[in-house]
N, C-alpha and C positions, 0 to 999 in steps of 0.2 A: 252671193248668197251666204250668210252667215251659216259658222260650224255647228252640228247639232251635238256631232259624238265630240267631247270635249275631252276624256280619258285619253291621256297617252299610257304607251306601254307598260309603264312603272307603275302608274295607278293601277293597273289591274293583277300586281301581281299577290294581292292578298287577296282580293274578289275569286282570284282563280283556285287559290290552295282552299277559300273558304267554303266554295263552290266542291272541289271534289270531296271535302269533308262529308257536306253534308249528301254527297253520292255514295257516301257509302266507300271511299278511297279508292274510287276509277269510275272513267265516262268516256263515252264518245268525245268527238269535238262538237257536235251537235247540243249534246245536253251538258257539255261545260260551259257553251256560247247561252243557252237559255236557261240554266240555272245563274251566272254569273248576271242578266241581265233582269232574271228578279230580286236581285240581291242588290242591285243599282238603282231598282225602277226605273228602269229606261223605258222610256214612250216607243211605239212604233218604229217611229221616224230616224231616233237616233239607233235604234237597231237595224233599219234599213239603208241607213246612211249610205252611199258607195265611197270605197277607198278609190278603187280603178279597176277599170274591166266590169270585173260580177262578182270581183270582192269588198264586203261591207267594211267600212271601219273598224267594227268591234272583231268581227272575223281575223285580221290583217293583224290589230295589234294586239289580242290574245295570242294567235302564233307566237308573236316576238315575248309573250307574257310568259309562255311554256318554256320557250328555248332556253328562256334565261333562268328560268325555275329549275329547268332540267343541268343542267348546268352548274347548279348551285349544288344539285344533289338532291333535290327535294321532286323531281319527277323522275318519270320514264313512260316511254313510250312503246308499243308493240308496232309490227307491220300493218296491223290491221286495222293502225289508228285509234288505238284503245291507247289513253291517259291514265295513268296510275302514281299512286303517292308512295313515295321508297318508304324502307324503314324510319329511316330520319323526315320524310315529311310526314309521316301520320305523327310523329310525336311534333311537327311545326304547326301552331292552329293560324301565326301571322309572323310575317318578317319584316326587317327593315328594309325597307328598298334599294335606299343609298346605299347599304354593305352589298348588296347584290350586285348591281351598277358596278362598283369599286373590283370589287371580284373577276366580272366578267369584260370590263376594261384593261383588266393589269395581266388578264391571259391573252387578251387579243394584241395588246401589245409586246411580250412575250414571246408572240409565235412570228410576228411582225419581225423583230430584233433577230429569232432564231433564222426567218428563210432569207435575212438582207435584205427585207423588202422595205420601200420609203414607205411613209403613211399615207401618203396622196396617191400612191398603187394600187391600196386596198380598196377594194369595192364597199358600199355601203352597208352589206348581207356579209359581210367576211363572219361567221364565226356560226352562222345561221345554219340549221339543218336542213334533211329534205323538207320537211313539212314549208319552210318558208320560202326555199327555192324554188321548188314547183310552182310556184304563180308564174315565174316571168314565160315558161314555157305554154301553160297554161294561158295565156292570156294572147301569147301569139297564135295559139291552135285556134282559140274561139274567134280571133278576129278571122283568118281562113274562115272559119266555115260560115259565118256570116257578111262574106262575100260570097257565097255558091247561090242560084236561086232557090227559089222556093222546091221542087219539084226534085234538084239534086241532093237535099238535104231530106225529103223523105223518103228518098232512095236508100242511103246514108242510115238514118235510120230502120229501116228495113232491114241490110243487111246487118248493121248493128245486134236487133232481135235475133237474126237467124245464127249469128254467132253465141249469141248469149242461148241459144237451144230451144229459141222458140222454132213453132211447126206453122204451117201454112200460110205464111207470113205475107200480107197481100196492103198494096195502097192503092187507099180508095181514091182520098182527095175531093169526094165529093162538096160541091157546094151547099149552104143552106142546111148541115147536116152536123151542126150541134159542136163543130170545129173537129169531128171524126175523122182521121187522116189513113186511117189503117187498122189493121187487125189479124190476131194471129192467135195461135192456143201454146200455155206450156202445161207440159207432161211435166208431175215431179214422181222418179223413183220409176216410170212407165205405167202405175195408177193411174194418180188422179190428175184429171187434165181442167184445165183454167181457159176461157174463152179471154181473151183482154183485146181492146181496145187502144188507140194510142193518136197523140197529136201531135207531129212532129211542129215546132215554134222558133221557127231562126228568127230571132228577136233580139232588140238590143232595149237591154235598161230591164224592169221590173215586173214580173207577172204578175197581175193583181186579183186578189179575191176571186172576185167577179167571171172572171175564165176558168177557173175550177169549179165555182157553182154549175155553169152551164154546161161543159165537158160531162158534168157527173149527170145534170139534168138528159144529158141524151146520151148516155150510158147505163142506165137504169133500166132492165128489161131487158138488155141487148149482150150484154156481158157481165163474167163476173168479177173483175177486174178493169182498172182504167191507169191509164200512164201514160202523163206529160212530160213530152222531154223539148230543153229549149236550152239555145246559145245563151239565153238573159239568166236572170235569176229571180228567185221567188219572196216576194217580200213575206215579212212574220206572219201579216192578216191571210197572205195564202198556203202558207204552210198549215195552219190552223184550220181552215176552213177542207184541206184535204184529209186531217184525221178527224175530222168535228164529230162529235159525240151521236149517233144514232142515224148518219150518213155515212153512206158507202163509201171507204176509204181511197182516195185519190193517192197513188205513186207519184211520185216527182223526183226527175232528175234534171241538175240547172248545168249550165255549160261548164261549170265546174266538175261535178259528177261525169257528163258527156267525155269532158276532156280523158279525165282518167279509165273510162269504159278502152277509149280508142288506146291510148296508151296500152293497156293491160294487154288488146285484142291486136294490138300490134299493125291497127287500120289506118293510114295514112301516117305512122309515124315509123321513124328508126333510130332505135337506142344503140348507143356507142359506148362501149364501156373503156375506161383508160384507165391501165397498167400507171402505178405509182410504185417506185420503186424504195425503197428506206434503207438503211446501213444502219448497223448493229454493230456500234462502236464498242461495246464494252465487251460483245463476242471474241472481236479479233485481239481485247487487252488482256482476255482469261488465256489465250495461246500458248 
């Protein structure tokens, strides 16, 4: 099957500076991925494209587009996944690529030369942040859970909710019932409380359109909120279709999102932190 998303990395690293310009100098990853792909016209298709797992093309090599921006000096990023333009990139409107490239080659080889390590050692991701390592982990969690059956995944779900502070957290699983899987209410502040609804979708590959119309069609009347959460991931035409203009706005969380909930909640994973230790050669030379 021929390629759709044709942009490698480097192509995208002025779509990206030109994209957070015109953000107003910062963005989600979300709305640097959908302003940079109307600023390409990219069709559907090559925005839905899969790199691997349940990440797109364009998702995968904007990361690599940031890292190297960021690195250059011209981004920065928060914990909370918020992109921003430093003082030197609000005054960058476009860069050469190949200075970039050249730059962030002659450091990787650099640290290469500093730790005695061969070139054929280094990993493919050597220089790469979290933002771009997190897939490999990621990608192994969602293949687990799309091995569990049906029944243990909206278990999974359930307690998911009840950690994140939902109340009366219950699966239905009913058939014939509009793909309704369950249902719970959140309190915000211990006001106002939210009936919502939810469809747990251990899924592999794309959620289309078409299962957000229907979810919404039998959540209408019943709740005042709705949330899909699935191992797969949601193409452009169903992200759109869950905020569509004058319908009841669909949540969606994709095995990406999932991943990182369980991570945060500490559910089926454990974080290992390792001690790096450094010398402070020029400390002992002041003596």
């Amino acid at each position: 099957m021929p390629e759709l998303f044709k942009y490698k990395y480097d192509d995208l690293f002025n779509p990206t500076l030109t994209a957070l310009h015109k953000l107003g100098g910062s963005g989600s990853i979300e709305e640097i991925e959908e302003e940079v792909a109307k600023i390409l016209n990219l069709t559907d298709g090559q925005v839905n494209e899969i790199h691997r797992g349940n990440t797109s093309k364009l998702s995968y090599r904007l990361a690599w587009a940031r890292n190297y921006l960021k690195r250059y000096g011209l981004l920065e990023n928060s914990s909370r996944g918020i992109w921003a333009l430093t003082e030197r990139g609000l005054k960058t409107p476009s860069i050469d690529q190949e200075a970039i490239k050249r730059k962030v080659v002659a450091e990787d080889k650099q640290q290469r030369l500093k730790d005695k390590t061969k070139s054929n050692d280094i990993p493919d991701d050597a220089g790469a942040d979290e933002e771009l390592q997190k897939y490999s982990w990621q990608e192994q969690l969602i293949e687990e859970l799309q091995k569990i059956n049906p029944a243990a995944f909206e278990r999974l779900c359930q307690r998911l909710l009840r950690e994140l502070g939902f109340q009366n957290v219950e699966v239905t699983g009913r058939s014939n019932d509009g793909g309704i899987d369950g249902k719970g209410t959140l309190r915000l502040g211990g006001v106002l409380s939210f009936h919502v609804i939810f469809q747990a979708k251990r899924y592999k590959g794309t959620v289309s359109p078409s299962i957000v119309r229907d979810f919404r069609g039998a959540m209408v009347g019943r709740a005042d909120k709705g949330l899909i959460i699935t191992t797969g991931n949601f193409s452009r035409e169903a992200k759109r279709e869950a905020s569509r203009d004058g319908a009841p706005p669909i949540d969606l969380m994709d095995g990406n999102d999932l991943a990182e909930k369980l991570k945060e909640l500490k559910l089926g994973i454990e974080i290992e932190l390792v001690e790096k230790v450094f010398i402070k050669s020029d400390w002992f030379k002041s003596i």
